[in-house]
PADO-111881 format. One record per residue (C-alpha): residue in three letters; y, x, z. Coordinates in nm, 2 decimals, m for minus. Layout:
N
<Ala; <Y; X; Z>>,
...
REM end
This chain:
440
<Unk; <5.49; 9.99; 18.02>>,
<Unk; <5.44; 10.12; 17.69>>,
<Unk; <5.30; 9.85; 17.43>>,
<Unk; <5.11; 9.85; 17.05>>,
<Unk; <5.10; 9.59; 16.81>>,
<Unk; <4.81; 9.55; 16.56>>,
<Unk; <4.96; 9.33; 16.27>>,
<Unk; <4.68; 9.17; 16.03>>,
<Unk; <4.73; 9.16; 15.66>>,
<Unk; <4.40; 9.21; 15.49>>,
<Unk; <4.38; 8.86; 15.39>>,
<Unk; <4.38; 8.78; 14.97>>,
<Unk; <4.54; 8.46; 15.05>>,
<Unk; <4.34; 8.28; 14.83>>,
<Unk; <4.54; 7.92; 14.85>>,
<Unk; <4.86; 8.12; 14.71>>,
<Unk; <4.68; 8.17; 14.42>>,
<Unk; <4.86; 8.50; 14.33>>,
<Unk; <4.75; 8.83; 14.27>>,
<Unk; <4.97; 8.96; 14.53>>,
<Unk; <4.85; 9.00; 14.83>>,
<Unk; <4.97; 8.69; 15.10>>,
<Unk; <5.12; 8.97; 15.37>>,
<Unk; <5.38; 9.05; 15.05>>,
<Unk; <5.51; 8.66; 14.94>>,
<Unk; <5.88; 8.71; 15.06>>,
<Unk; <6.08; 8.45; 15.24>>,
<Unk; <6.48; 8.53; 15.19>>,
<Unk; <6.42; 8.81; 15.00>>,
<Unk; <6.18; 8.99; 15.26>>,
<Unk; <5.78; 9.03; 15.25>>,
<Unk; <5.61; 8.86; 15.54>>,
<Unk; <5.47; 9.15; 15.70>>,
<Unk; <5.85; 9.30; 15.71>>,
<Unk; <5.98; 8.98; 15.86>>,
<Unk; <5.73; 9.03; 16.13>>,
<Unk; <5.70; 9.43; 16.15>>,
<Unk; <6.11; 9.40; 16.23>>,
<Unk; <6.06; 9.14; 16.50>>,
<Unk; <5.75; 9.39; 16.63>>,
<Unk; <5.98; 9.70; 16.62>>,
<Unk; <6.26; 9.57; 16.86>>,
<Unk; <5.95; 9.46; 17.10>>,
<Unk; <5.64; 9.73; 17.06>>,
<Unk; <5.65; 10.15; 17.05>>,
<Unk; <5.37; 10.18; 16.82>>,
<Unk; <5.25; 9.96; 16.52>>,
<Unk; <4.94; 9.95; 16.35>>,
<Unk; <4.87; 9.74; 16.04>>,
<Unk; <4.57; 9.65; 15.92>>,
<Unk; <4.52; 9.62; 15.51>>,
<Unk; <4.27; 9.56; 15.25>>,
<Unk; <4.09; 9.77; 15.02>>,
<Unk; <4.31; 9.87; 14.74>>,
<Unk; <4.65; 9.73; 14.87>>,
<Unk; <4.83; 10.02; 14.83>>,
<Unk; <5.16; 9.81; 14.79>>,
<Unk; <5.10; 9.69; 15.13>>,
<Unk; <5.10; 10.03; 15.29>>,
<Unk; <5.39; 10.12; 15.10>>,
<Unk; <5.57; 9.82; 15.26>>,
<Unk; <5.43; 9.90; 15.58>>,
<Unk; <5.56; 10.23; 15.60>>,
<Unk; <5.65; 10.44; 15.81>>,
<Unk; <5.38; 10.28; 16.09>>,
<Unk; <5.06; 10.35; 16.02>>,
<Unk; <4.78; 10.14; 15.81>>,
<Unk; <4.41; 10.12; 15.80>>,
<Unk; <4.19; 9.98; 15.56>>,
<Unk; <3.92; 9.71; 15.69>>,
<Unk; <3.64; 9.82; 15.41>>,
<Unk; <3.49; 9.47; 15.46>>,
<Unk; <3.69; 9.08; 15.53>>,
<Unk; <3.42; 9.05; 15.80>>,
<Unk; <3.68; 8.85; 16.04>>,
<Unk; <3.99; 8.86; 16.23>>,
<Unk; <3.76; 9.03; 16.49>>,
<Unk; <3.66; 9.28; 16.29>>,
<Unk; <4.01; 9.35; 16.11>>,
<Unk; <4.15; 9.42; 16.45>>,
<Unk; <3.90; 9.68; 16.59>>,
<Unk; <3.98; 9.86; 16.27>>,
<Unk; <4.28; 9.99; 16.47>>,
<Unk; <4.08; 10.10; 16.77>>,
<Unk; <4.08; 10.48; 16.59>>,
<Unk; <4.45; 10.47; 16.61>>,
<Unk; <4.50; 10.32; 16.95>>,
<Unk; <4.20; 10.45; 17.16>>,
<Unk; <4.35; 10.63; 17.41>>,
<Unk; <4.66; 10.43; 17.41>>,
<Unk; <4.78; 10.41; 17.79>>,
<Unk; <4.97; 10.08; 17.74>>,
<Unk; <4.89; 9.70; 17.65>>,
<Unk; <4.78; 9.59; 17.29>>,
<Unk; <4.93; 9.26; 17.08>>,
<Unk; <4.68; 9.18; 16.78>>,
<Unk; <4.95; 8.91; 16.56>>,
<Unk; <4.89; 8.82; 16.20>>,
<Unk; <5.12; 8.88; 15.90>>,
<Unk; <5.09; 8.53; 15.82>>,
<Unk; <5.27; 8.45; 16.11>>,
<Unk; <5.58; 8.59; 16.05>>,
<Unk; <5.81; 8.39; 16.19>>,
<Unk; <5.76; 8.49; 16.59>>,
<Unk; <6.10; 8.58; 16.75>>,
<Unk; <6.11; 8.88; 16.95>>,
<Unk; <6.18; 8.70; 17.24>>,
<Unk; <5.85; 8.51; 17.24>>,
<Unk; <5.69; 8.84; 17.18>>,
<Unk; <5.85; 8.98; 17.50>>,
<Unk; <5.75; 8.62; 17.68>>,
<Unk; <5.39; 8.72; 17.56>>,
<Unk; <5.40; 9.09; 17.72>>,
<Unk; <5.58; 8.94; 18.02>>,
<Unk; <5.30; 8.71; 18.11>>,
<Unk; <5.03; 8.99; 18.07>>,
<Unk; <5.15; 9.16; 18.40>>,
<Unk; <5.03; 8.82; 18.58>>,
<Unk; <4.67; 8.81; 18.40>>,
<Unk; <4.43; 9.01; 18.18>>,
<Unk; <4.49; 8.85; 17.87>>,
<Unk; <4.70; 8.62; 17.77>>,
<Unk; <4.75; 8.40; 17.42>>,
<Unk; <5.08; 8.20; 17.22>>,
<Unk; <4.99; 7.85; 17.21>>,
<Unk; <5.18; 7.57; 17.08>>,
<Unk; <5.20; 7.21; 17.06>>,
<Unk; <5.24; 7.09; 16.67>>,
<Unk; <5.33; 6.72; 16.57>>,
<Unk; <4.97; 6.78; 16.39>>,
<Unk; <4.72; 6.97; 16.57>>,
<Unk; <4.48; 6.88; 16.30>>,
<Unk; <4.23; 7.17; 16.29>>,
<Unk; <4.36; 7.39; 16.50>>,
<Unk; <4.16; 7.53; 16.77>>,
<Unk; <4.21; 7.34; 17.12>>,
<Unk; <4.34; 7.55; 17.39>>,
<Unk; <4.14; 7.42; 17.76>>,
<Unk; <4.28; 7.53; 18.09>>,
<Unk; <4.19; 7.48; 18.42>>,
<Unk; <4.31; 7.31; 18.74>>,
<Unk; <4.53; 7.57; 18.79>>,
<Unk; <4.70; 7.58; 18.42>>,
<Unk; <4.48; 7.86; 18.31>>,
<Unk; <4.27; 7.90; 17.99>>,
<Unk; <3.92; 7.82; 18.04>>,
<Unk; <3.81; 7.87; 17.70>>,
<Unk; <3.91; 7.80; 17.32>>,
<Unk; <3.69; 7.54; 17.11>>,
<Unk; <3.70; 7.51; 16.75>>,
<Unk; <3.81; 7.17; 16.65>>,
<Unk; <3.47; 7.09; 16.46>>,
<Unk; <3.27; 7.20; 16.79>>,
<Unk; <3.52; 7.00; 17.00>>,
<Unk; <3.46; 6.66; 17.19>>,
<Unk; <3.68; 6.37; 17.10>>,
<Unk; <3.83; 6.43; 17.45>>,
<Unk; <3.90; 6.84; 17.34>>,
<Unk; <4.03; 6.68; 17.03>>,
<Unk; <4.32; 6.49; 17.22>>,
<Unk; <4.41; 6.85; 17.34>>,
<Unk; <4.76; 6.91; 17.19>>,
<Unk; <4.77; 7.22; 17.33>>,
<Unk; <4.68; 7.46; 17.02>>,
<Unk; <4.55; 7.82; 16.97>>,
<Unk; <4.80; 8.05; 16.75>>,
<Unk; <4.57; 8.31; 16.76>>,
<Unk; <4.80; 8.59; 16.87>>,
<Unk; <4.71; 8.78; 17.19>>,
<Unk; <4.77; 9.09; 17.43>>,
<Unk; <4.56; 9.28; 17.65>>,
<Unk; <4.56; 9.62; 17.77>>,
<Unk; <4.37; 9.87; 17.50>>,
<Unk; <4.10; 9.96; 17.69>>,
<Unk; <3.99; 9.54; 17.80>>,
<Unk; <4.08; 9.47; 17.42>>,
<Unk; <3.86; 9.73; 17.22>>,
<Unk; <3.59; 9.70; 17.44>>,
<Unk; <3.61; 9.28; 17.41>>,
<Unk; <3.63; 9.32; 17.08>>,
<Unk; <3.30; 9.56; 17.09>>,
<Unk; <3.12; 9.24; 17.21>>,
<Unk; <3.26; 8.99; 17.00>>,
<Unk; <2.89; 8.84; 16.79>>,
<Unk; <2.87; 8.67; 16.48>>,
<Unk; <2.67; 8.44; 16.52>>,
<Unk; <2.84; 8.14; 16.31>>,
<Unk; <2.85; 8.00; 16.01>>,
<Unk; <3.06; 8.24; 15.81>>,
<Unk; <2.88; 8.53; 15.99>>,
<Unk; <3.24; 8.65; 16.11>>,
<Unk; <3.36; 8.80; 16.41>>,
<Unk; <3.68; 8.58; 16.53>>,
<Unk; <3.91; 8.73; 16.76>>,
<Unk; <3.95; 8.45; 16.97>>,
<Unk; <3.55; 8.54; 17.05>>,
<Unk; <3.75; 8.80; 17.34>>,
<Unk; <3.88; 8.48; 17.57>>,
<Unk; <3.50; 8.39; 17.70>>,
<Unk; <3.43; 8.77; 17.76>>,
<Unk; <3.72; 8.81; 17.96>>,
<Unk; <3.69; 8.48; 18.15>>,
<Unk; <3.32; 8.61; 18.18>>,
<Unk; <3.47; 8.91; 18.36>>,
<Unk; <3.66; 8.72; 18.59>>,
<Unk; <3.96; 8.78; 18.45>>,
<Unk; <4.29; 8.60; 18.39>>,
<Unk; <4.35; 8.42; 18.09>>,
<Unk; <4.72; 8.28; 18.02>>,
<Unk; <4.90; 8.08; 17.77>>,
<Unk; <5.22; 8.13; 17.66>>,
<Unk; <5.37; 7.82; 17.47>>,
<Unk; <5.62; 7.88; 17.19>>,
<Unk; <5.74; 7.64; 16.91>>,
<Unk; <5.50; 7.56; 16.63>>,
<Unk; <5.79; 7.64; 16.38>>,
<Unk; <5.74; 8.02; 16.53>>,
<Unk; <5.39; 8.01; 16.54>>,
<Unk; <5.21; 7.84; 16.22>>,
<Unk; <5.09; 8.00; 16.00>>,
<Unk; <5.17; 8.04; 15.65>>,
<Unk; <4.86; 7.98; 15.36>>,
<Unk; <4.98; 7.84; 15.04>>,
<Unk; <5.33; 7.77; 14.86>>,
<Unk; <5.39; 7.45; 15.03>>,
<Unk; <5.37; 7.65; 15.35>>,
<Unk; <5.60; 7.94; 15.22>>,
<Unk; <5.86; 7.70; 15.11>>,
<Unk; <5.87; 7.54; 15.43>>,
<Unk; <5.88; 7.82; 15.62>>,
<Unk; <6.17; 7.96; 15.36>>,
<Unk; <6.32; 7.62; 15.43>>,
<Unk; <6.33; 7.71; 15.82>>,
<Unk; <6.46; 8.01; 15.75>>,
<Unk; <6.75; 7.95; 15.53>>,
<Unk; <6.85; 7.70; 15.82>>,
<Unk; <6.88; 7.95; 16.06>>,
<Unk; <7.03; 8.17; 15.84>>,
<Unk; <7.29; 7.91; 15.75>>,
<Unk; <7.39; 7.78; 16.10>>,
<Unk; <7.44; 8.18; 16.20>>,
<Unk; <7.65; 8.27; 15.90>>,
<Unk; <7.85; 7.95; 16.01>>,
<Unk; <7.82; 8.06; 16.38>>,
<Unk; <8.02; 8.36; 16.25>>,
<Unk; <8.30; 8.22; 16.11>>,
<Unk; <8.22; 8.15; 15.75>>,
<Unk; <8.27; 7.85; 15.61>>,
<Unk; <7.99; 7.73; 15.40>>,
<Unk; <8.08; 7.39; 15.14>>,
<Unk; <7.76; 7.23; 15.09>>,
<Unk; <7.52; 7.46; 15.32>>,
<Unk; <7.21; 7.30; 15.18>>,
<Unk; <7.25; 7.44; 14.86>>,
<Unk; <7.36; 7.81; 14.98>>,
<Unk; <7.07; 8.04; 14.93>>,
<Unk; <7.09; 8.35; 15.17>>,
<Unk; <6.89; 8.65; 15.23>>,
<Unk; <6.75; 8.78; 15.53>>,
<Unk; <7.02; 9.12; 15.54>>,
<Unk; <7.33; 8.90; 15.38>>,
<Unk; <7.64; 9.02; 15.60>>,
<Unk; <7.95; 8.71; 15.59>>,
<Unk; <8.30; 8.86; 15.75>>,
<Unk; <8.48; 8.60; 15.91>>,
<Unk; <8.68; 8.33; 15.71>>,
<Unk; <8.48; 8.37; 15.41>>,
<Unk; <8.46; 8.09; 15.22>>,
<Unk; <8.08; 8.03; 15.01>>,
<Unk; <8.12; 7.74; 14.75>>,
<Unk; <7.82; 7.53; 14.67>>,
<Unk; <7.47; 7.70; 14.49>>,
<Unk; <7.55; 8.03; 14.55>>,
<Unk; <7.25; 8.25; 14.54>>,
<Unk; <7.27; 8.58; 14.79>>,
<Unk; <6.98; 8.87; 14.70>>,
<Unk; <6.93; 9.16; 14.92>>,
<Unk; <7.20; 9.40; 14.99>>,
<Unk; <7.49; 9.18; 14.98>>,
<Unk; <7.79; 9.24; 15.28>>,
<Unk; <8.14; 8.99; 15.22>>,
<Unk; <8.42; 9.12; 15.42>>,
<Unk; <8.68; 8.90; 15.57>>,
<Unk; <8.89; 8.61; 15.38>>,
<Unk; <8.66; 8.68; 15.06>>,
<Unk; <8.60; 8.32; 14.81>>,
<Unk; <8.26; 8.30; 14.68>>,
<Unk; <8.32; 8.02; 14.45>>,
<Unk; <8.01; 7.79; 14.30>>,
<Unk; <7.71; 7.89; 14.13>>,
<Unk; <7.76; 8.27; 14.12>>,
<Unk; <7.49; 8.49; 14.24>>,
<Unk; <7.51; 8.81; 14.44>>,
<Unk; <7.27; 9.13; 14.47>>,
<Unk; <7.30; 9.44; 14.61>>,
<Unk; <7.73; 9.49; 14.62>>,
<Unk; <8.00; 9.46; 14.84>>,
<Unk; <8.29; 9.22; 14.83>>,
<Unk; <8.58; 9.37; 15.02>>,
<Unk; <8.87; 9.19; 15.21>>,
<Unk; <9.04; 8.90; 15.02>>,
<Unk; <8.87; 8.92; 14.68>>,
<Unk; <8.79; 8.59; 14.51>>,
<Unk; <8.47; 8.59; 14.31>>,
<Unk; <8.33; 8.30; 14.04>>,
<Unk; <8.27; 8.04; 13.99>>,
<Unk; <7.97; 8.19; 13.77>>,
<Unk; <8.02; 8.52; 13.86>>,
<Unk; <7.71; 8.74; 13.89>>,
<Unk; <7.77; 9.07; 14.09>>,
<Unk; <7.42; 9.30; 14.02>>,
<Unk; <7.34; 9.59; 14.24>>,
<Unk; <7.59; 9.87; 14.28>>,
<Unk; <7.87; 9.66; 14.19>>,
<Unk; <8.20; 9.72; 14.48>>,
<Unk; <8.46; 9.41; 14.41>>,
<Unk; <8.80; 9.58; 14.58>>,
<Unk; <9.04; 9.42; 14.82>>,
<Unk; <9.22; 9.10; 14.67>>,
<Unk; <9.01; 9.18; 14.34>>,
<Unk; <8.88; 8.88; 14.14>>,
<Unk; <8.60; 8.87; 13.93>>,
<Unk; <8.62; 8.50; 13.74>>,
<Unk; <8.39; 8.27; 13.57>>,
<Unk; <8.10; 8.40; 13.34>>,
<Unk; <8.14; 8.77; 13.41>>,
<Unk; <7.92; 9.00; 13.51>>,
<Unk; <7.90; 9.37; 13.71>>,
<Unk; <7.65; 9.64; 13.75>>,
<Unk; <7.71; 9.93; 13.92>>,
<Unk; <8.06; 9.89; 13.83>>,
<Unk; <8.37; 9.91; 14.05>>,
<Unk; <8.67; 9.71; 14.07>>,
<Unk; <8.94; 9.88; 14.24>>,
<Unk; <9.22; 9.72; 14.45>>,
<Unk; <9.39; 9.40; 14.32>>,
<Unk; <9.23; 9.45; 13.98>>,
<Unk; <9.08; 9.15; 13.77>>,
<Unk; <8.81; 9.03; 13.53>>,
<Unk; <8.88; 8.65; 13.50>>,
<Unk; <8.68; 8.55; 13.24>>,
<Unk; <8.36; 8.65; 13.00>>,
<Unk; <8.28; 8.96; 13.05>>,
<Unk; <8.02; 9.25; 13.10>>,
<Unk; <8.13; 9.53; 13.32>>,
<Unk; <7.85; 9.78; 13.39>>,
<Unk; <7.84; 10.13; 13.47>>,
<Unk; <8.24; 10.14; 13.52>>,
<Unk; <8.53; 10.23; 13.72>>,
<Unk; <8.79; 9.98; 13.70>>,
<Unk; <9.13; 10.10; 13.90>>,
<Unk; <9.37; 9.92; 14.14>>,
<Unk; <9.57; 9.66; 13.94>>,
<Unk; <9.36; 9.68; 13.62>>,
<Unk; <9.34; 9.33; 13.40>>,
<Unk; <9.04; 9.32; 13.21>>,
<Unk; <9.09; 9.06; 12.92>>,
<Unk; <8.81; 8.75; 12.85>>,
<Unk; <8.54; 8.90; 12.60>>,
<Unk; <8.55; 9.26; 12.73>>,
<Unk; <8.25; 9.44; 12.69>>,
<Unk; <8.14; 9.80; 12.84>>,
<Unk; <7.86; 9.93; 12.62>>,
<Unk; <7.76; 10.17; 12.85>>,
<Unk; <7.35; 10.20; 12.71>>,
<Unk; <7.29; 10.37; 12.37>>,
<Unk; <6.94; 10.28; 12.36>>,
<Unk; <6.79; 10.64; 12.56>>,
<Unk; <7.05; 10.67; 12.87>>,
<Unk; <7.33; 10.49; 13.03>>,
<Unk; <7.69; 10.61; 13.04>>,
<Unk; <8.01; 10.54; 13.24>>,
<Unk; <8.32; 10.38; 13.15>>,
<Unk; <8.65; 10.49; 13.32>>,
<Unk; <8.95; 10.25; 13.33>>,
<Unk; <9.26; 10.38; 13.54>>,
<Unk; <9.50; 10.21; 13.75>>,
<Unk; <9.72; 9.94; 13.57>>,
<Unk; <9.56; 9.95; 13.25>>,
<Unk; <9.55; 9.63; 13.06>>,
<Unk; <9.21; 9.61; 12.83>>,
<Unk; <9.29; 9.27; 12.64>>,
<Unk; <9.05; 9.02; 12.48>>,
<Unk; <8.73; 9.06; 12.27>>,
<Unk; <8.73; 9.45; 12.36>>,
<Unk; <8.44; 9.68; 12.31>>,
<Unk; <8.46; 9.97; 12.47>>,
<Unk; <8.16; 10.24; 12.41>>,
<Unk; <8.07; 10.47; 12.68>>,
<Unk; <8.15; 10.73; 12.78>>,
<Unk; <8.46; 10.70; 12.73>>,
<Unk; <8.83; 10.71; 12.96>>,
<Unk; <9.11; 10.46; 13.00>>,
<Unk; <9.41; 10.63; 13.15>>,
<Unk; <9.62; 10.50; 13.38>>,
<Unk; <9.83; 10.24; 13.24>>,
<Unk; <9.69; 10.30; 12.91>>,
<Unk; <9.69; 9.96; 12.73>>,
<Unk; <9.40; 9.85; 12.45>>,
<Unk; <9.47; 9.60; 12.22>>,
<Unk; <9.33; 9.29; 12.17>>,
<Unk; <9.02; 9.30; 11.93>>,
<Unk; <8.94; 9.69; 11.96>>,
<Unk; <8.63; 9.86; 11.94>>,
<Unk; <8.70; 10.21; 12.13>>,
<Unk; <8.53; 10.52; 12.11>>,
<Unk; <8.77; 10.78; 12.27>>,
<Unk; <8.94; 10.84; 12.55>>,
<Unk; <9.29; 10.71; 12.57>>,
<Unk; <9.53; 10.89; 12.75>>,
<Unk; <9.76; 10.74; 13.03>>,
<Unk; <10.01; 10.50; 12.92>>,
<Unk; <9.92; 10.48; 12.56>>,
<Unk; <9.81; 10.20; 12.32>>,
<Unk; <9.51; 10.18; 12.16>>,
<Unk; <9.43; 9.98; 11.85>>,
<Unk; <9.06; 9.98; 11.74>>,
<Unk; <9.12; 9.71; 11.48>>,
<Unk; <8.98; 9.71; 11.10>>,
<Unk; <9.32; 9.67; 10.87>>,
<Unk; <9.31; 9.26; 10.76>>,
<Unk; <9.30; 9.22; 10.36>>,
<Unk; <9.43; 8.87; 10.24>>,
<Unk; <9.33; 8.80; 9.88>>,
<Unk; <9.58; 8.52; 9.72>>,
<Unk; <9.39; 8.19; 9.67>>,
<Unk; <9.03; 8.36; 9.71>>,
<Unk; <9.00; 8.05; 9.99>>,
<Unk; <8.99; 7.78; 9.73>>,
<Unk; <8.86; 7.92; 9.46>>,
<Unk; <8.56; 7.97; 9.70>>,
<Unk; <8.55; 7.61; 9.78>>,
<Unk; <8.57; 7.52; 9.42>>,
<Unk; <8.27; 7.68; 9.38>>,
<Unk; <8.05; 7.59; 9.62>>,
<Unk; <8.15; 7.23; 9.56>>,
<Unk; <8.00; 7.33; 9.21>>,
<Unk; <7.72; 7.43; 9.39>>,
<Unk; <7.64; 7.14; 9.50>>,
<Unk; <7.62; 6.87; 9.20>>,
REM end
């Protein structure tokens, strides 16, 4: 059977205290709703999410799958039956989940479709070490749910309930919309609360199951002290899968990974090494300590850092090493070829067997546009090099030590880009004599 998710992420978020909206704080370099709208998309055929008024970032983020705007925060109720346009005639069942939730495996989302064949709604529940405020989940005799109490309406018997309300649920379309239809507001907050539909459909006689799942899958995230917890859990799991895999991680705590990191096997990740998005180590590579990736591949055998940062576009080539304090962007280093030490490579083609000496600097922006550097094959650029851009290295050209180089060099010459030294006989001393003068 066919099957539609409604994800909400109107809400401001207002314990972040951030002018982005919640659905958009990232955990391992991914916004919430996109942690969840991936897990939804191996799981549902159609997805609806439901935004704010003027979050146009979070359709962007949303897209392809189609938004619409809830005009007025009048409730989770409400958000949800913003979607009923969308989803009217939709033959199959409907799972209303919140972006703030993002955590929910597909697996437990296929548990929670599973279950609605055997009843006409059913609900993720959990049982956390602190049920706190949640709302109490109470079943009947026969393991059903009666009917969800708040916990300030509950008894202190409802209270000792440790079975808790996540507030996700499923029904079919037609049962949901017209639930929703019903929901009042008559509380407090004047509010329509979509877990309002459980009496109506216990009221119709119908079916109303729970399906348990781990709290770390199903709370909820409000404020930073959430988010870094739930980042926390994250970075676990990505951790013990990387290691799973067959890399070897030094001092896994300190390893920060993103949610689309690829490892090959027997790579090797040294302590506080920082992964961004975009980032896929082939086999046998050495990510040595403290360097940080983003957006690059590191191919078969190469050997990066320590204090190496790799920025997006940057290719590192098989057995290539890019050493301590040097940085890429967009720049790539062929086969073999290496940049040990200090320096800035951007915008650049560096060729198989290249050596790149400490203090080498591309200057590929002249203050309007950027501009590529070519360095052959087995060309030796040697220390404290400037090269300015554009400009072409041939292969197994060779730039001496000190230059500053603004034309091409053809293959296998030298280039010197030095200013002639000028030594003046005893100028040394008779400037110290001086300034000692200076000074009485």
């Amino acid at each position: 059977m066919t099957a539609a998710a409604i994800l909400l992420a109107a809400g401001l978020g207002t314990r972040m205290k951030s002018r982005l909206p919640k659905a958009l704080h990232p955990i391992a370099g991914r916004p919430m709703l996109n942690h969840l709208i991936a897990a939804c998309e191996a799981v549902f055929d159609r997805i609806v999410v439901v935004v704010g008024p003027e979050m146009a970032a979070l359709e962007r983020a949303a897209a392809p799958h189609a938004t619409v705007v809830q005009a007025e925060r009048l409730g989770t109720g409400h958000a949800a039956l913003q979607a009923a346009p969308l989803l009217a005639d939709f033959p199959g069942d409907v799972a209303v989940l919140y972006a703030d939730n993002p955590l929910i495996t597909p697996e437990t989302m296929r548990r929670l479709r599973a279950a609605r064949a055997e009843a006409g709604l059913t609900l993720l529940a959990m049982r956390p070490a602190d049920p706190a405020r949640y709302g109490r989940v109470v079943q009947d005799a026969a393991g059903d749910v009666a009917r969800i109490v708040e916990y300030a309406d509950a008894t202190e018997a409802e209270r000792g309930i440790g079975l808790c309300n996540a507030g996700v649920l499923c029904a079919p379309a037609a049962d949901l919309f017209r639930w929703l239809g019903g929901v009042r507001n008559d509380n407090r907050a004047g509010e329509y609360y979509l877990p309002d539909v459980v009496p109506l459909a216990v009221a119709e006689g119908r079916r109303v199951r729970a399906v348990e799942a781990p709290e770390a899958e199903l709370r909820g995230i409000n404020s930073r002290a959430e988010l870094a917890t739930a980042e926390a859990e994250v970075q676990g799991a990505l951790r013990r899968a990387a290691m799973a895999g067959g890399a070897t991680l030094i001092q896994p705590e300190s390893v920060v990974l993103c949610h689309d990191t690829r490892l090959g096997q027997d790579v090797t990740i040294g302590p506080n090494v920082v992964f961004g998005p975009g980032v896929t180590v082939e086999d046998g590579v050495e990510i040595r300590a403290f360097s940080h990736l983003e957006g690059c591949v590191v191919r078969q055998g190469a050997v990066v850092g320590p204090f190496a940062r790799l920025r997006p576009g940057s290719d590192v080539g098989q057995g290539a090493h890019v050493g301590n304090f040097v940085e890429l962007k967009n720049a790539v280093l062929g086969e073999g070829a290496k940049a040990n030490h200090l320096a800035y490579l951007g915008d650049a083609a560096i060729g198989a067997g290249s050596n790149i000496g400490a203090g080498t600097i591309t200057c590929n922006y002249d203050g309007f546009a950027k501009h590529r550097t070519e360095i052959g094959a087995g060309v030796f650029v040697g220390s404290n090099t400037t090269l300015v851009a554009p400009i072409r290295l041939g292969d197994g050209a060779f730039a001496a030590a000190g230059s500053t180089l603004t034309h091409d060099v053809a293959p296998d010459a030298m280039a010197f880009g030095r200013a002639r030294p000028t030594e003046k006989a005893g100028a040394a001393a008779t400037y110290r004599a001086a300034r000692r003068k200076e000074k009485r």
